[in-house]
C-alpha positions in Angstrom: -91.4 -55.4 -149.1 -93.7 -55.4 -152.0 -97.0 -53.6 -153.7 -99.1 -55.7 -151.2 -97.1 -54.4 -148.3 -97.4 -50.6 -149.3 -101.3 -51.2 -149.4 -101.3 -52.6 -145.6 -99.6 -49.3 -144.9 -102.2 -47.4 -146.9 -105.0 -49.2 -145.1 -103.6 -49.0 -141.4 -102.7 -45.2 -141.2 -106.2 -44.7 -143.2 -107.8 -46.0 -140.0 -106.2 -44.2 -138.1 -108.6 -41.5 -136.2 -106.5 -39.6 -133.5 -103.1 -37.7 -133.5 -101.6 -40.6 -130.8 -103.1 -43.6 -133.1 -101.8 -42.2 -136.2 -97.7 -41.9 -135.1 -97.9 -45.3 -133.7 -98.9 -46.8 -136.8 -96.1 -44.7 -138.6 -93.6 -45.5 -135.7 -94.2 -49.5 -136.7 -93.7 -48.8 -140.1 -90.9 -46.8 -139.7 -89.4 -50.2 -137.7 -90.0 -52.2 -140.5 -87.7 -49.8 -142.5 -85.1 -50.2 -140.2 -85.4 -46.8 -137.5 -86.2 -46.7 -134.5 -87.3 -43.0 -134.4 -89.8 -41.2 -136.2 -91.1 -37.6 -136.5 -93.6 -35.5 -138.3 -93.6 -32.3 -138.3 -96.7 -30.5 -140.6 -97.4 -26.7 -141.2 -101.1 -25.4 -140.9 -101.1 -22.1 -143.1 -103.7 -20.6 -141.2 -103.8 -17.6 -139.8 -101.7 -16.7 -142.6 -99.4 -14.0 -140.4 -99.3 -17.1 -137.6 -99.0 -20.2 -139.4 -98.8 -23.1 -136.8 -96.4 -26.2 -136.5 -97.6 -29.6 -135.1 -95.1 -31.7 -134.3 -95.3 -35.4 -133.7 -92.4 -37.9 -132.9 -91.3 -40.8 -130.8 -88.6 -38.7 -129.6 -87.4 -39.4 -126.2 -89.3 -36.8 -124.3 -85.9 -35.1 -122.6 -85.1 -34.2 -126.5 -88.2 -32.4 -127.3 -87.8 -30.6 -124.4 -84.3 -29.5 -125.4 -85.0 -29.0 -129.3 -88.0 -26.6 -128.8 -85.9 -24.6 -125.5 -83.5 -23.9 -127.6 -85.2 -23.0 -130.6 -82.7 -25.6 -133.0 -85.8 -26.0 -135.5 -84.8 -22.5 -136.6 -81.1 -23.4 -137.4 -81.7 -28.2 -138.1 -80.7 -28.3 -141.4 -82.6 -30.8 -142.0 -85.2 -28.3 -142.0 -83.9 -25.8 -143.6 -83.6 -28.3 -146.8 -86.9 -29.4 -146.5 -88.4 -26.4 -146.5 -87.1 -25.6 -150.4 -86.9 -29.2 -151.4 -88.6 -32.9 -151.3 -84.9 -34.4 -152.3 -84.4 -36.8 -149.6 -81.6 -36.1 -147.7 -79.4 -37.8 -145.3 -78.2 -36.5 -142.3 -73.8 -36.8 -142.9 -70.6 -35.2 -141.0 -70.9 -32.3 -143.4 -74.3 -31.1 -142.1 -74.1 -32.4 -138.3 -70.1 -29.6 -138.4 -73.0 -26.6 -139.3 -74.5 -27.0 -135.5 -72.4 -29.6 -133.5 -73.9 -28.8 -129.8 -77.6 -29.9 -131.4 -75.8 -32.8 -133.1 -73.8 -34.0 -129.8 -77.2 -34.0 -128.0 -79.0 -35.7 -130.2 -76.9 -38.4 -130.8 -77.0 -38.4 -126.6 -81.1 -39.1 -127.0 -80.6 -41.9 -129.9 -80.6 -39.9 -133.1 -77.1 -40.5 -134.5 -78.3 -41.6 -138.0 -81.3 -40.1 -140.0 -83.2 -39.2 -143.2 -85.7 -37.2 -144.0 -87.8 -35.6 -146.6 -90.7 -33.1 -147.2 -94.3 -33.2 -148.7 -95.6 -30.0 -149.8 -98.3 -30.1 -151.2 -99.4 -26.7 -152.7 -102.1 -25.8 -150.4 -100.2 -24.0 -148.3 -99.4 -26.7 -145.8 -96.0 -28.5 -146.1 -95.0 -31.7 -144.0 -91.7 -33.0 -143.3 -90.5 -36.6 -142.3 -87.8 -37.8 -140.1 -86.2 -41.4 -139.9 -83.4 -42.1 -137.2 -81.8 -44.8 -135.2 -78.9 -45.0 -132.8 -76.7 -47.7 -134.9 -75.6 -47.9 -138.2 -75.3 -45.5 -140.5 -77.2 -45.6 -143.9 -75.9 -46.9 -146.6 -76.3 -46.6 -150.4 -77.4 -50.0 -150.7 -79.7 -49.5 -147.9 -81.2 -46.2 -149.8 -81.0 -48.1 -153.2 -83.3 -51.0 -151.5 -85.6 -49.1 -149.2 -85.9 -45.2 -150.2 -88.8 -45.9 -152.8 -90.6 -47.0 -148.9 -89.3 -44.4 -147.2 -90.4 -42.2 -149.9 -93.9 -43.6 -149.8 -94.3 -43.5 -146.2 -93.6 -39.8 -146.6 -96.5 -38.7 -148.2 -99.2 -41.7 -146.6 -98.1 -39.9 -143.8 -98.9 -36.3 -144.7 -102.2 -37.7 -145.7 -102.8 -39.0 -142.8 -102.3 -36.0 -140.6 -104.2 -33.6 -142.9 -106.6 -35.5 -142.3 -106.5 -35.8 -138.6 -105.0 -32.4 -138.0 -106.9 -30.2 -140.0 -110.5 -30.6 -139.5 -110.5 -26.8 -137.8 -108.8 -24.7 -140.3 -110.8 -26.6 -143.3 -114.5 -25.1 -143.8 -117.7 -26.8 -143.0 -119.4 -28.5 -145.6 -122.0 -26.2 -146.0 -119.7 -23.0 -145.6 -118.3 -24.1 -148.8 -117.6 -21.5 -151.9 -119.6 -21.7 -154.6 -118.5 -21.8 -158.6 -119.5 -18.7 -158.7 -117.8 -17.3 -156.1 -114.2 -18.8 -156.7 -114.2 -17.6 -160.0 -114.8 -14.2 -158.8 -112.1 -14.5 -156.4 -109.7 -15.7 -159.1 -110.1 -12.8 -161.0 -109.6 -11.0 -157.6 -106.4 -13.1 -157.2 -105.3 -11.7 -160.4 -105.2 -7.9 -159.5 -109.0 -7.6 -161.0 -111.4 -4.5 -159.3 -115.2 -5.6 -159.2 -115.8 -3.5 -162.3 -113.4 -5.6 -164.5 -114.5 -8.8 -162.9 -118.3 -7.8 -164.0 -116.9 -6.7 -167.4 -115.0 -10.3 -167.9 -118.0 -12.3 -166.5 -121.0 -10.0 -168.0 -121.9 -9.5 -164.4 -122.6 -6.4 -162.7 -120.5 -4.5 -160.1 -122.7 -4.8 -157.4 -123.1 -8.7 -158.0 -119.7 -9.0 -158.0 -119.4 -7.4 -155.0 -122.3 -9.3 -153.6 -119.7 -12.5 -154.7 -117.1 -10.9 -152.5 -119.1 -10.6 -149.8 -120.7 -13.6 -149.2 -117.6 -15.6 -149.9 -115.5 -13.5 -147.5 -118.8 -13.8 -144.7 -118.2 -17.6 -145.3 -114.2 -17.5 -144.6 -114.4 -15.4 -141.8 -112.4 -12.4 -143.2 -113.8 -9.2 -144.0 -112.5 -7.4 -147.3 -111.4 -8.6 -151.0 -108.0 -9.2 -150.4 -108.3 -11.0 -146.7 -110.8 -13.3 -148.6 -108.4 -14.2 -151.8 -105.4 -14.9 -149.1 -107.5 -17.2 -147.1 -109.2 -19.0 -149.9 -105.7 -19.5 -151.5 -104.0 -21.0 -148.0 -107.5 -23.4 -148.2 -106.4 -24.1 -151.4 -110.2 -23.4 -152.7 -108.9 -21.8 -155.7 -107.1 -24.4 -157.4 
């Protein structure tokens, strides 16, 4: 695999337009790299108080079944890693001892050997990608000659479902926040009331609150501090 092969990947989960089109273009890639399973799993921070997972795999469908019955994303270490790091990490007899039921099952559906890592990409959303197969474990000279592409396919991959996931959570073009208005709200961010804001920004109060206002009318929320938490998850204020 070389640099031209990492731009055919670029290019062909670019083009991708739906959820379905997207996976199987990561699901070939991923076969290139040696695995027969993939899965992406992606967090949309909004509503803030019920932030949604989207999950997308190959999965053999009796497994999904199973992993979301019994709740196991709440105790996969694999997930539980990749929610604090983007280390890669390997799935190994240490970490398969911490829950052997979910292990024993889903080495039953083909997912015996697996790797994974997480994007997060400070907006509030965080994704997380799974590798697996059925034979052969993964080596160190497997990792030293193909985790640079795994790596890479992690975050093309996040891309790509931002893109086709998130349309509905991201504003409209012309809902956007002005200059004006994000500065206010980063002064808001930082603990500022209206009448500091106006003092910093040799505005007055009601203009600042005017600011507030509109920019909380455009998000949807209704008061100062609804308004900072929703422009931050957008990751308007950065």
């Amino acid at each position: 695999m070389t640099v031209k092969w990492m731009d055919d990947v670029l290019d062909t989960i670019d083009n991708a337009r739906t959820e379905a089109e997207l996976l199987a273009r990561i699901v070939s890639t991923a076969k290139h790299l040696g695995f027969d399973y993939c899965a992406y799993g992606i967090r949309i921070p909004i509503p803030v108080t019920r932030p949604k997972i989207v999950m997308s795999n190959n999965f053999l469908p009796s497994w999904r079944q199973r992993y979301a019955h019994c709740k196991y994303i709440a105790v996969d270490p694999t997930v539980q890693h990749c929610t604090k790091s983007t280390i890669p990490i390997v799935w190994d007899e240490q970490m398969t001892r911490q829950n052997p039921q979910m292990w024993e099952e889903a080495r039953g559906a083909g997912l015996a050997h697996g790797w994974a890592q997480s994007c997060l990409d400070g907006r509030g959303s965080g994704g997380m990608l799974t590798l697996a197969r059925s034979n052969d474990p993964i080596t160190a000279q497997e990792l030293a000659a193909n985790q640079k592409y795994m790596r890479f396919l992690v975050h093309v991959a996040h891309q790509g479902f931002l893109r086709v996931l998130t349309p509905h959570w991201q504003l409209p073009q012309e809902k956007t926040l002005s200059q004006r208005e994000c500065e206010v709200l980063k002064w808001a961010a930082d603990g500022k009331t209206a009448h500091e804001i106006g003092l910093i920004l040799s505005l007055s109060r009601e203009t600042i609150k005017f600011h507030l206002r509109n920019a909380g009318s455009k998000l949807g929320v209704h008061n100062c501090t609804a308004t900072v938490v929703r422009a931050t998850s957008l990751g308007l204020l950065v």
